[in-house]
N, C-alpha and C positions, 0 to 999 in steps of 0.2 A: 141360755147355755145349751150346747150340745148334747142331746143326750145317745146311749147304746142302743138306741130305735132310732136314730136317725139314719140313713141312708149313707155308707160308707164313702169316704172324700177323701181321697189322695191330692193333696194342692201342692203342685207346680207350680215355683214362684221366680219369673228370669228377674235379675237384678234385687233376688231375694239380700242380699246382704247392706243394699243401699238405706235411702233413708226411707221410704213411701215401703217397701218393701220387709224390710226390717221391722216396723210396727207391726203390719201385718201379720209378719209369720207371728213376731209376740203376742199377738191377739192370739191367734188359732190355737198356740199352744196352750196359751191359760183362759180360753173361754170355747175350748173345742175339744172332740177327741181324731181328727182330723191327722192324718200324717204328712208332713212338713217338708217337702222339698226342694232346700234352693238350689239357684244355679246362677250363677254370678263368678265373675271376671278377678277380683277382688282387685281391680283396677284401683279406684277411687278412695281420696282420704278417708279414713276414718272407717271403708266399712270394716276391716279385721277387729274392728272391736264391736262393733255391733253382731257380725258372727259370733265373736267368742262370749258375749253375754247373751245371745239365741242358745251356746251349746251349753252353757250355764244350765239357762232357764230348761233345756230339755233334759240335762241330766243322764239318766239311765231309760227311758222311757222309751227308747228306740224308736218313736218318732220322728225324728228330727235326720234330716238327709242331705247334704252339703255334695253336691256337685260346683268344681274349679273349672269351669269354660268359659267359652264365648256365643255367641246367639249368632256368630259366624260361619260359625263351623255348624253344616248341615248333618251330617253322619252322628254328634254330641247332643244338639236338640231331639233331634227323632227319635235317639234313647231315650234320652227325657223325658218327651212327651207320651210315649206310648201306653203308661199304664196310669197317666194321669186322668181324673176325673172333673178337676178346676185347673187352668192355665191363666195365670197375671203374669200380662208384659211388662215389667215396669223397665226393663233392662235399655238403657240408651244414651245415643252422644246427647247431651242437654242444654246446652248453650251456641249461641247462636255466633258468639264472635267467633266461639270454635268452628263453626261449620262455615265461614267464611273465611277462613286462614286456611281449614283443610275440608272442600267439600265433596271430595272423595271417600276420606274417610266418614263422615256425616252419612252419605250416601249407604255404604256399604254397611253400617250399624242400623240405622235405623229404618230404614228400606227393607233392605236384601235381610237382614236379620229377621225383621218382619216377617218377610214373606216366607226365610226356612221356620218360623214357629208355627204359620198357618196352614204351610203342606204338610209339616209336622202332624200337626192336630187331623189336617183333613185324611190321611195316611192311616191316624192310628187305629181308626174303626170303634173309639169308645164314646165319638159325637162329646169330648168333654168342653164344659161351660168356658170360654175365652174373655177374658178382659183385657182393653188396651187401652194404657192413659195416653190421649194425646193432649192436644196445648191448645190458650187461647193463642197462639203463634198462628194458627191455620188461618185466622181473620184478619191476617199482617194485620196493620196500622192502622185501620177502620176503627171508628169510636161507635160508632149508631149512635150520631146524634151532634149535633155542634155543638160546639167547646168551645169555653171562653176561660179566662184568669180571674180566680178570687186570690182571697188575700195567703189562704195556706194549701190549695188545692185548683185544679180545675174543675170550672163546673160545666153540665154537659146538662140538653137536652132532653138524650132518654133517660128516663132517670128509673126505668127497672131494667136496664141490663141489655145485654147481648144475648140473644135468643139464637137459639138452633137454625133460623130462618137467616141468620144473616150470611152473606154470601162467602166463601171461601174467595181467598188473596193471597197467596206465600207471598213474603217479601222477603224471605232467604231461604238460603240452601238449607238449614234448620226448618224451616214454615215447609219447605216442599216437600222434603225429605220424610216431615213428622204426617203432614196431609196427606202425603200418597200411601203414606200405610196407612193413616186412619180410613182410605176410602177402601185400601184393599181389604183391611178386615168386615168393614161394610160389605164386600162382594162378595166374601168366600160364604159371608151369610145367605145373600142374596141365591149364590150358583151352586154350592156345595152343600146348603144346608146346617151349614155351623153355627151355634146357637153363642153370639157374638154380641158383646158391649163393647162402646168406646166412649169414652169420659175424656171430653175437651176441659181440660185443669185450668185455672186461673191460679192464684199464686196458694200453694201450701205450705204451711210449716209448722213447725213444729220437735221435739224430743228426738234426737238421732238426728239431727239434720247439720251437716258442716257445710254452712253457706257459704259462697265466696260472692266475689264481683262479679260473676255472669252467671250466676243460678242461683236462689236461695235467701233472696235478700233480705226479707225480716232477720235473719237468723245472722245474717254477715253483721248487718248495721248494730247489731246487739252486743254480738261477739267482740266486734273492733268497738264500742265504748267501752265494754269490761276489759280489756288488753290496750287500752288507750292506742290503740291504732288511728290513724288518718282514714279517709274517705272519698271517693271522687263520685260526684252527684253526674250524671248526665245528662243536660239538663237546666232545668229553673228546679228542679224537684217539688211540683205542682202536680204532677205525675200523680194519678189514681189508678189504686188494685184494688182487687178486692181479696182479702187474706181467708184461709180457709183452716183450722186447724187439722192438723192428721188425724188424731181423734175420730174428729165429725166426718173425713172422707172414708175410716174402715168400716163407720155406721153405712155408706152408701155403696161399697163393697157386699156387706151382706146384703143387703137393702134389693138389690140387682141381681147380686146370681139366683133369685129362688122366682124372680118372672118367670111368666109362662115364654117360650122359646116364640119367637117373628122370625117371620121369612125373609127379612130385608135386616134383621138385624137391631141394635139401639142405638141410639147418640144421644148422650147426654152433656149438658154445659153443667159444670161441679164449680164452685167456690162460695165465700160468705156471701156474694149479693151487696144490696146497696148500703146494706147494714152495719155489715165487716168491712164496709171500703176505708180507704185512708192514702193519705199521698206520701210521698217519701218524707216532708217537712211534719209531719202529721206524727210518722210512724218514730222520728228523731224526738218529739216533744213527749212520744210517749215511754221511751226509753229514757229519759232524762229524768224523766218523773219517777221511773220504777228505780231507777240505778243510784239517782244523783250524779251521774256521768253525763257530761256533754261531748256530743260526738263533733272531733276536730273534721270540719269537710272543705272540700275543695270544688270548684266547680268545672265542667268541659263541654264540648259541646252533644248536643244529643245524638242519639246511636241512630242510624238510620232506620227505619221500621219500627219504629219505638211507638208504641201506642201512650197516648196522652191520656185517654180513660178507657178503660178495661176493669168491668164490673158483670158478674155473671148475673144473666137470668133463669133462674133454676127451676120457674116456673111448670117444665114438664115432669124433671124428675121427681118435684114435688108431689104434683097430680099421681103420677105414676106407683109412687113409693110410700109416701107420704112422710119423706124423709125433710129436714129440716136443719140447719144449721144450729148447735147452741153454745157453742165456745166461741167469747169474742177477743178481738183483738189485745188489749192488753191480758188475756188472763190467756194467749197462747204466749206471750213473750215473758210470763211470769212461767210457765212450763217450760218455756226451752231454757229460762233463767236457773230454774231449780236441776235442768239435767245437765249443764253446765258447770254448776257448782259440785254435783256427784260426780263429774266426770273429769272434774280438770286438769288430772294428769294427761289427757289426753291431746289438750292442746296446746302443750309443751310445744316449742321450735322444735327440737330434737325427735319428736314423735309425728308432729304435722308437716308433712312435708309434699311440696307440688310431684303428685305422678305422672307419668304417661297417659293419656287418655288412654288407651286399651292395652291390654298385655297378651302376647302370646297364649292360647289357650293351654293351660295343663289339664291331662286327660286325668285326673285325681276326684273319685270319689269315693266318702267315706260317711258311717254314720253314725250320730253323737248318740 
């Protein structure tokens, strides 16, 4: 825990109100004396409740700083950022089918967004500490390793993972869009000096997370057996991830901002490894078991660029941190189970409902 000798931390957190984002600030609040500032769109389902149990948790403490924007608008981040000490990017279009029906928009979020956060920060003159999660999306469809069919999974090859060595491949306007910033915040380190992490994610989940069918899928496949919902696999659903609990990625958040600063910057691959892996028919058997629900599915065919096995090698962040995974699969789907059942007015029809991917920014801040 933080203590009144530690080194004063103002944290900047874009897409503070989502789900990756959301934990976070909830950590900082109750295991920091850190002052809390999101800035988020409140585009997306479900985050106006995850803000309003952030301003809960902060109370009277005046802590807690809620800026309504966008990562668009250059003149709103640069306020932002200026008197920050930590900046987390979490803010961005997150699905891939979306960035193939509009990759302009795609472009314009997670790009150009990018880039007004990093002149941002290069501008403000306080050198503060930057994180950006990108995606295993950057390695398109690459498995590292051949891939063959077992009975509930595909098996592969390499069997520790995808290493920081394997090659970069977009295979969509989401892969490119996501990679061309992760290389840029790689440069501003390289040219500017910015003391810059970037965290290539495999699948997270976890408590605060409203999965759907193009982001989030432990949390969807979960959600649609408890609401007896349908499904559509894409697919044989032999498909391996490797699942990471939120939990275990804010241990590697801290874990990361207190390295010593490189001149080129860090890249890290983040998820469970070959240990937390599971295939979509895997991840069904094990919901069935927690629930006593069986999920009604359907099958279509596969989504173009769809990796067959994608399993992280965490082997440097390990060396580096000596951070380690220790929430496994079933006991993150018994945690989203239980904040689910604390929550379930929330996913009422009449309260869940499909938004706008982006909203007009409102220049409204205020603090809890």
């Amino acid at each position: 825990m933080t203590t009144k000798k530690e080194t004063f931390r103002s944290v900047l957190i874009f897409g503070g109100a989502g789900f990756i984002g959301s934990n976070w600030a909830e950590w900082l609040l109750q295991n920091s004396e850190a002052k809390v500032h999101i800035f988020d769109n409140l585009s997306r389902p479900g985050v106006r409740h995850n803000l309003s149990s952030l301003e809960k948790l902060s109370g009277r403490s005046r802590r807690l700083q809620v800026t309504v924007g966008d990562i668009r608008d250059d003149e709103m981040v640069e306020r932002a950022v200026r008197h920050a000490t930590e900046v987390y990017h979490f803010a961005a279009q997150v699905a891939v089918t979306t960035s193939v029906v509009a990759p302009r928009l795609d472009f314009d979020v997670n790009l150009a967004g990018t880039f007004n956060i990093l002149e941002a920060a290069r501008k403000s003159g306080t050198q503060p500490f930057l994180l950006f999660t990108s995606t295993n999306k950057v390695y398109g469809s690459a498995s590292s390793g051949d891939v063959w069919p077992e009975k509930t999974r595909y098996g592969c090859s390499n069997v520790s993972g995808t290493s920081e060595s394997q090659p970069l491949d977009f295979h969509s306007p989401y892969g490119c869009s996501k990679g061309a910033a992760d290389q840029y915040v790689r440069d501003y380190a390289r040219i500017y000096g910015l003391n810059t992490t970037v965290l290539r994610m495999s699948c997270i989940a976890g408590p605060r997370q409203f999965g759907n069918e193009d982001q989030g899928w432990v949390a969807h496949f979960l959600y649609s057996a408890l609401s007896d919902k349908p499904i559509t696999i894409y697919g044989n659903g032999l498909q391996v991830r490797d699942v990471l609990d939120v939990a275990d990625l804010l241990r590697v958040f801290e874990a990361v901002r207190t390295l010593p600063r490189l001149e080129q910057g860090r890249v890290y691959n983040v998820g469970g490894g070959a240990g937390n892996s599971a295939s979509l028919i895997e991840l069904m058997a094990m919901i069935q078991k927690m629930t006593g629900r069986k999920l009604e599915t359907s099958f279509d065919a596969v989504r173009p660029g769809d990796q067959a096995v994608y399993v992280s090698n965490t082997l440097k962040l390990q060396q580096d941190t000596g951070w380690k995974p220790g929430i496994t699969v079933p006991e993150t789907l018994a945690r989203i189970h239980q904040w689910w059942r604390q929550n379930r007015e929330v996913f009422t029809p009449a309260r869940v409902t499909e938004m706008p991917a982006l909203v007009t920014p409102v220049p409204i801040a205020r603090t809890a």
